[in-house]
C-alpha positions, 0 to 999 in steps of 0.5 A: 708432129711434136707438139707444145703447150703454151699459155692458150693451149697446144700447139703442133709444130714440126722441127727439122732439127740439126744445128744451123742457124735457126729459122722459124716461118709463121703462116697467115690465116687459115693455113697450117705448116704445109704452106711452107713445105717447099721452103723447108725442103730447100731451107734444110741443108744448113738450117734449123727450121721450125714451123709452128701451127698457130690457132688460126683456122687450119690448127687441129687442137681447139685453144682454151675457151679464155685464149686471146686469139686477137692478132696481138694474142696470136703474136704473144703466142709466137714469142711464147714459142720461140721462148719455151724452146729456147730459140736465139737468133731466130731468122723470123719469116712471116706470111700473110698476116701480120703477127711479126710485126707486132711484136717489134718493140714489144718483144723481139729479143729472140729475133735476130733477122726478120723477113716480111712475105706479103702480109697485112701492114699499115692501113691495109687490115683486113685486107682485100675483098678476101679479109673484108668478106671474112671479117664482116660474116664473123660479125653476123650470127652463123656468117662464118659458117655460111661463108666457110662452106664454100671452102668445102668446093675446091671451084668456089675457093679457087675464085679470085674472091677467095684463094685464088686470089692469093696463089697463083699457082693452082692450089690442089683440093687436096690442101684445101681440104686439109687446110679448111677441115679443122675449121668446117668439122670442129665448132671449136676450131670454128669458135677460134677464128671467129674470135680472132676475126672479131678482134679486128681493129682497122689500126693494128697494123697502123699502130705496129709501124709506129715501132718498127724504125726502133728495129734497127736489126737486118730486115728483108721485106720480099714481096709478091710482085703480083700480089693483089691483096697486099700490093707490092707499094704497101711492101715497099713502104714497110721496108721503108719504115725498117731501118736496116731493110732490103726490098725486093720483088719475088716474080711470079707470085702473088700473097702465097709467094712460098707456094707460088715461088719458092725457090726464089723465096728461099734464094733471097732467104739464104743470101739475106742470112748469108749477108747478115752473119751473127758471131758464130755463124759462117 
């Protein structure tokens, strides 16, 4: 993978390349760029798709010891990155968390198109029994850790209480292995989820919102219509605060639309870019 310093450390990334009109896809907490696999694959033909690992549990270079990995940190490093490699125009799809939001009004200049997947919004932060279990062991000395050996037994993440709770299709042990290794084997990896857990403000997202009628670019807000962690009103209220959004339902999916149903994911991605051409596109 070709990586990326920036200002907290190195990132990986992949790069499909090629001259289409550019999409970058941001994964949730304790995922790295394999959750999108399947979208990449059916985003390539007629786009350039890049995937960042961002320093949230599943990334495999610890950040410097000084990094800010709140979720306002997390979403700096993203516009770092669209800005180091010179992205314009980004199509900017977010899942799971909410980094994207918090980067409207602040610093979306490279952000032509947005797209929200089931992510933290408003007042749901953390969110679900999922998000408040992380966030409290982070809070207790060698919480975390405890917490994080379940991950180590493909039956206990696949409890509702856990990752089974976001997908719902079955999720393999061999990406869930590959997803919690870093953080189960490396403290520094450890060190790093723990600070942006820690950094949880109950009113981040509630915040955010208050900045997201001044983005008056083409939005998509594509939710999971079975999601139980971020219910799909919370999803038909963001795109109510966007003013130039759609709204839609991707069926057979809960958080992790991308794994669960991601041609229909891709589909609405294409016809939302299709719809909302930039000069020099088409």
């Amino acid at each position: 993978m070709p990586e990326i310093e920036l200002s907290a450390g190195t990132i990986d990334y992949d790069d499909t390349g090629g001259d289409g009109p550019v999409v970058v896809l941001a994964h949730g907490l304790g995922f790295d760029g394999s959750v999108w696999a399947e979208v990449v694959a059916r985003l390539r033909p007629g786009f350039r798709v890049l995937v960042p690992v961002l320093p949230i549990g599943s990334h495999r270079r610890p950040m410097r010891p000084d990094a800010d990995l709140s979720a306002h940190g997390i979403a700096r490093l993203l516009a770092e990155f669209m800005e180091c490699l010179d992205l314009r125009d980004v199509t900017l799809v977010q899942n799971d968390t909410g980094t994207a939001q918090l980067l409207v009004g602040v610093r979306d200049e490279r952000v032509a198109r947005l797209v929200l997947t089931s992510c933290e919004a408003l007042e749901n932060y953390p969110p679900g029994v999922q998000g408040r279990l992380l966030h409290a062991a982070s809070r207790v000395p060698g919480g975390l850790f405890l917490l994080l050996q379940s991950f180590r037994f493909p039956f206990l993440a696949r409890m509702e209480t856990s990752l089974g709770g976001m997908a719902k299709k079955r999720l393999p042990k061999e990406l869930i292995a590959r997803w919690y290794g870093p953080v189960l084997t490396n403290r520094h990896i450890r060190r790093d989820l723990a600070k942006f857990c820690r950094a949880t403000r109950k009113d981040c997202y509630l915040r955010a919102a208050r900045n997201l009628p001044s983005f008056t670019r083409p939005a998509l807000v594509a939710w999971g219509a079975e999601d139980r962690m971020m219910p799909p009103e919370t999803g038909r209220r963001l795109a109510r605060l966007l003013p130039n959004a759609r709204y839609v339902e991707i069926p057979d999916a809960r958080t992790l639309v991308q794994w669960d149903n991601p041609a229909a994911l891709t589909g609405e991605i294409r016809r939302f870019v299709a719809a909302n051409p930039l000069p020099g596109e088409g």
